[in-house]
C-alpha angles and dihedrals in degrees: 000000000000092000091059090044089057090038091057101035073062100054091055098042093058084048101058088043097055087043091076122094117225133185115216114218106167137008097285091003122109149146126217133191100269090045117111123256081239092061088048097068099027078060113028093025122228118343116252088227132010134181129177121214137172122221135203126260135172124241132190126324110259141177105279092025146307113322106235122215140201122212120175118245123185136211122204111190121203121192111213096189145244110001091007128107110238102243114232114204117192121208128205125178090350094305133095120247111174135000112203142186114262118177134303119304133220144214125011120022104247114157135001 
């Protein structure tokens, strides 16, 4: 019974791990979500674009309506070159919470 316990705590453990999503910027070199925007850019260098935004958010319900609320968010681009998607990390509170596919890249292979 114990051996099927450990066997599925690591199951579930391996999953998590492979869930999240990671942008390779050198040989051994690599972000995750979870990661910090300062290890983004200690890793993977400056960003070759970058926007703030704010986004709504609701609040607490109050007399006269829902209290809306703004918090930054931040999105670093990285262009990883010709045939590869530019990977689009969005930061939230210093941390980042997704990296996603933008469009195609060009020039240089720089990150996967």
């Amino acid at each position: 019974m114990k051996k099927v316990i450990v066997m599925i705590l690591f199951i579930v453990g391996i999953a998590s791990i492979v869930e999240a999503k990671c942008l390779r910027c050198a040989l051994d070199a690599m972000v995750c979500e979870g990661n910090t925007k300062f290890d983004a850019i200690k890793t993977c260098g400056q960003p070759d674009y970058s926007e703030e935004t704010s986004v709504e958010t609701e609040g607490s319900v109050r007399r006269g309506g829902v209290r809306l609320s703004e918090q930054k968010v931040e999105k670093l681009c990285y262009n990883c070159g010709e045939k590869r998607f530019v990977k689009i990390l969005t930061i939230k509170n210093g941390k980042i919470i997704s990296i996603t596919d933008g469009d195609w890249g060009s020039g240089p292979v720089k990150c996967e």
